[in-house]
VMD Tcl script that draws the C-alpha trace (Angstrom):
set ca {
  {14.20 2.94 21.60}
  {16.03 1.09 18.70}
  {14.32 -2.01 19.85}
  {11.04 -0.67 19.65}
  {11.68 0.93 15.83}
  {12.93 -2.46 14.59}
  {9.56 -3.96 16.39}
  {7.18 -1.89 14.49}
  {9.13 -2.06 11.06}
  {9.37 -5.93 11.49}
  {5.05 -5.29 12.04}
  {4.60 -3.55 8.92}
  {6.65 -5.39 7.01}
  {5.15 -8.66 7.33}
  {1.21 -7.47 7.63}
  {-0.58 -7.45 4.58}
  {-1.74 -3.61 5.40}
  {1.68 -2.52 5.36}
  {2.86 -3.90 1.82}
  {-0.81 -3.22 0.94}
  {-0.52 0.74 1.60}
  {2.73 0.78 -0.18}
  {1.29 -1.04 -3.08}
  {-2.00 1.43 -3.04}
  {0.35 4.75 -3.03}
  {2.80 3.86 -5.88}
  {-0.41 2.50 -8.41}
  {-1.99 5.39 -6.91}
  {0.76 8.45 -7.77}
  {1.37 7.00 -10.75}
  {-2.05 6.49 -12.23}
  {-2.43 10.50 -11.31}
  {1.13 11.81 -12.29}
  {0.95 9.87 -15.62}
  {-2.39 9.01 -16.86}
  {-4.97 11.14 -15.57}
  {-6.10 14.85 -16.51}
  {-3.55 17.54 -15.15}
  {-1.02 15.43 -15.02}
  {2.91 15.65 -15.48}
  {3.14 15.47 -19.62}
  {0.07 17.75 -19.22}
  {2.12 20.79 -17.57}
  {4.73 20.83 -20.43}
  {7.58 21.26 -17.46}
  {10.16 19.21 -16.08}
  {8.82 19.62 -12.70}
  {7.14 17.44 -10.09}
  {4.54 19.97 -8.49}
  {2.01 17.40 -9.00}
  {3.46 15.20 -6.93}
  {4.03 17.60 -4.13}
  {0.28 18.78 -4.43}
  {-1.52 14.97 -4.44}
  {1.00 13.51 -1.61}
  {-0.19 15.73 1.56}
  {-3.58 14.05 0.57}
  {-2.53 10.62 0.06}
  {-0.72 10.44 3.61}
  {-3.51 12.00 5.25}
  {-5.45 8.88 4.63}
  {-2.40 5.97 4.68}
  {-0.70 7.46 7.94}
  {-3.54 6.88 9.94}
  {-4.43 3.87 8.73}
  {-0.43 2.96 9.54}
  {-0.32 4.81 12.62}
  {-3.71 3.38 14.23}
  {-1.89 0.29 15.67}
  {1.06 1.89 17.43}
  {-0.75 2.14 20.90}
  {-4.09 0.80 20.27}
  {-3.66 -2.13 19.18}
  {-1.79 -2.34 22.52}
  {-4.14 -1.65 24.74}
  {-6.63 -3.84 22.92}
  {-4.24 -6.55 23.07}
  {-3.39 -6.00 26.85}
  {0.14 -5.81 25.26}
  {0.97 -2.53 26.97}
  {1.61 -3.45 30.76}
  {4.42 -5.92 29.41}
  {5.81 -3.22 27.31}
  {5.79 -0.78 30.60}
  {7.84 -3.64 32.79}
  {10.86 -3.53 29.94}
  {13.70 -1.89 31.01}
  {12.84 1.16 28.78}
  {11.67 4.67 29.43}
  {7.92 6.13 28.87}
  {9.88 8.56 26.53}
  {11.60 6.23 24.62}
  {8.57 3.83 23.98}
  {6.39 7.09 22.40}
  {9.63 8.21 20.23}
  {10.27 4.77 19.31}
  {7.12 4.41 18.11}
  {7.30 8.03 16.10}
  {10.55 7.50 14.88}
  {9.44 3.92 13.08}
  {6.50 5.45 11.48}
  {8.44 8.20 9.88}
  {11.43 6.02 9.05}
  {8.46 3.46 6.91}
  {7.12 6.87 5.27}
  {10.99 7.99 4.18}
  {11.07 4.19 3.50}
  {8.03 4.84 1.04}
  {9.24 8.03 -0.43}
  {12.79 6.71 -1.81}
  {11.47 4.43 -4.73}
  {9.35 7.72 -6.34}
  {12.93 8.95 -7.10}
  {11.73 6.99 -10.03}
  {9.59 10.12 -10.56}
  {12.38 12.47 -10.50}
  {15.02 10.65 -13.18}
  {11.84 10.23 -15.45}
  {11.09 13.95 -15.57}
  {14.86 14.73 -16.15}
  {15.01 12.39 -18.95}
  {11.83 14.15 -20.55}
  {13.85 17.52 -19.84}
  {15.40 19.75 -22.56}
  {18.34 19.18 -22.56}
  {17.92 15.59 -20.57}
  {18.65 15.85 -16.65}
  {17.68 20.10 -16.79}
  {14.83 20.18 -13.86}
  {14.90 22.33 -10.52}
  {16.81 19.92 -8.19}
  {16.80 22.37 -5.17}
  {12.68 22.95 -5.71}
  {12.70 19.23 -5.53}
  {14.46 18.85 -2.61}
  {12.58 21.40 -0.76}
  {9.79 19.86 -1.46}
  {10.51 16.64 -0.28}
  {11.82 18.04 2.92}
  {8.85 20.12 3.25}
  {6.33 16.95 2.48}
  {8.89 14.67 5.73}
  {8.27 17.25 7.85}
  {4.46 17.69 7.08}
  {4.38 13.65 7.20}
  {6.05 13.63 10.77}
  {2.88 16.22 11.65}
  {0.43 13.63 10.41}
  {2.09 10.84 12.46}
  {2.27 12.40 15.54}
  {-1.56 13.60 15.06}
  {-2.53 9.91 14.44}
  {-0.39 8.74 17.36}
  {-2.23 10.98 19.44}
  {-5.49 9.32 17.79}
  {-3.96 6.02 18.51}
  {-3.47 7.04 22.47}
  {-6.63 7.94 22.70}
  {-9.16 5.08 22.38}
  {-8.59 0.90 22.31}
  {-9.66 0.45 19.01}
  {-8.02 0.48 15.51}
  {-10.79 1.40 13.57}
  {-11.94 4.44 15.53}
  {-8.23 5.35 15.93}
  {-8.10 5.40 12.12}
  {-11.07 7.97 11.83}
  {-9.82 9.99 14.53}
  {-6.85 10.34 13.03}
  {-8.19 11.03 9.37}
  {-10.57 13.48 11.57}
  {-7.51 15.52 13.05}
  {-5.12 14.95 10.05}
  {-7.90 17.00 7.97}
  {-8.62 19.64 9.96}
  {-4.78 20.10 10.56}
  {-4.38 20.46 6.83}
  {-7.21 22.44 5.95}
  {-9.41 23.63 8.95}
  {-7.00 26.40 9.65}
  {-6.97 27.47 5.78}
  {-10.68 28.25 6.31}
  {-9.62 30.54 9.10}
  {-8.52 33.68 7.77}
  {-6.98 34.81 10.90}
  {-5.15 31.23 11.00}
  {-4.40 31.18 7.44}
  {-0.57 32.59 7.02}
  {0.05 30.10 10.26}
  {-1.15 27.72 8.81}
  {0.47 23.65 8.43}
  {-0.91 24.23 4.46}
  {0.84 27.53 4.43}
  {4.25 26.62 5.43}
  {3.94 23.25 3.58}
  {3.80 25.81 0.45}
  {6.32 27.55 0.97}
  {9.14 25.05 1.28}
  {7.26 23.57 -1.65}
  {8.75 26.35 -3.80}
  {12.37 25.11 -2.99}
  {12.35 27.66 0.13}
  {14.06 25.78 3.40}
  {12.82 28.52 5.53}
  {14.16 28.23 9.27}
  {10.98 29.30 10.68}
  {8.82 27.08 8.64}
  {11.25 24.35 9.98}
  {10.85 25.50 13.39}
  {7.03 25.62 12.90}
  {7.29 21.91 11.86}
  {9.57 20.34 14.64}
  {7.94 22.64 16.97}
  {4.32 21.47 16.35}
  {5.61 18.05 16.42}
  {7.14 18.49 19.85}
  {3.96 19.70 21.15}
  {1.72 16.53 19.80}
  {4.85 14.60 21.39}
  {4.15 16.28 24.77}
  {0.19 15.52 24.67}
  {0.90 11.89 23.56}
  {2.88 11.21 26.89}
  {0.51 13.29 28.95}
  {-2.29 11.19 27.85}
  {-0.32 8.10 28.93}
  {0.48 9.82 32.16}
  {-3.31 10.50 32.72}
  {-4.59 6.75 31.58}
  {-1.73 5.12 33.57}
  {-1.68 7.49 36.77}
}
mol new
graphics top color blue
foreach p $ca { graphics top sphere $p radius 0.5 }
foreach p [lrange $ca 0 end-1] q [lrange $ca 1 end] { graphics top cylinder $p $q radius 0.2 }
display resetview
């Protein structure tokens, strides 16, 4: 499995799309935290709830687009029958693959610590923000992330081509995020829900469960659907 992580980083790293998304989401963030209506100096609080409320949307659209190669552009390539004959499991190859995009997304989320010594320095007294809010946050936006990836890894699985595994992925990334929200019924189960709540600092064990859970399920469909195309 670690073979296959250090494959895809080595991928990202040295394609153009890869430095190119990470490029896009810090010029991005920062052109809407700093210098755009609503944003941070605009609150009057040493807090980062902007942040937390524009991210969900930027990875919707960047995970897909990072996530559209990991088995597509195999079997476009023909690349996936040599993978298969490596002495490593079915398993392994679909975590591997998981694992890597969510390590690159942690990967891009370090640096805006930026964004959290800035706000502290504008505090009164200097350093006085929420630091377990933050850190709630930030474990509730990984754990939404890691529901993103494995929805556009199922995209990925499903068709032979990058592009249309891109807008699958956007497809079920969006509805994941705010089709149930127009489901009353849904609503209070919903991924938006429990992304809120841990966004108010609250590491609730059941929102955590709800995460992992969901991404165990989207784990389990991923290797069915390789079961089923290579039967």
């Amino acid at each position: 499995m670690l073979a296959i992580i250090r494959k895809e980083l080595s991928q990202f790293f040295s394609s153009f799309l890869g430095l190119g998304i990470m490029t896009a989401f810090y010029v991005l963030m920062g052109i809407y935290l700093w210098w755009l209506d609503g944003n941070i100096l605009d609150y009057g609080f040493a807090e980062m709830q902007v942040f937390f409320d524009l991210s969900p949307w930027f990875f919707l659209f960047f995970i897909p687009a990072i996530s559209m190669r990991s088995f597509a552009e195999e079997f476009e390539m023909r690349t996936f029958d040599l993978l298969r004959t490596l002495p490593i499991s079915l398993n392994s190859i679909v975590l591997g693959k998981l694992f890597a995009t969510l390590i690159l997304v942690i990967i891009i989320l370090i640096p805006t610590a930026v964004f959290v010594y800035s706000i502290g320095q504008l505090g009164s007294p200097s350093g006085n923000f929420d630091a377990s809010l933050i850190i709630g946050s930030y474990v509730g936006l990984v754990l939404l992330c890691s529901v993103f990836i494995c929805l556009s890894t199922l995209a990925s699985v499903l068709v032979s081509k990058q592009s249309l595994a891109f807008v699958i992925g956007l497809v079920f990334n969006f509805i994941c995020w705010q089709g149930m929200q127009e489901i009353p019924a849904l609503e209070t189960w919903s991924v938006y829900a429990h992304y809120q709540q841990m966004s108010k600092g609250v590491i609730d064990g059941s929102s955590v469960l709800y995460f992992l859970g969901l991404g165990l399920l989207l784990s389990g469909l991923i290797r069915l659907r390789l079961d089923l195309k290579f039967a």
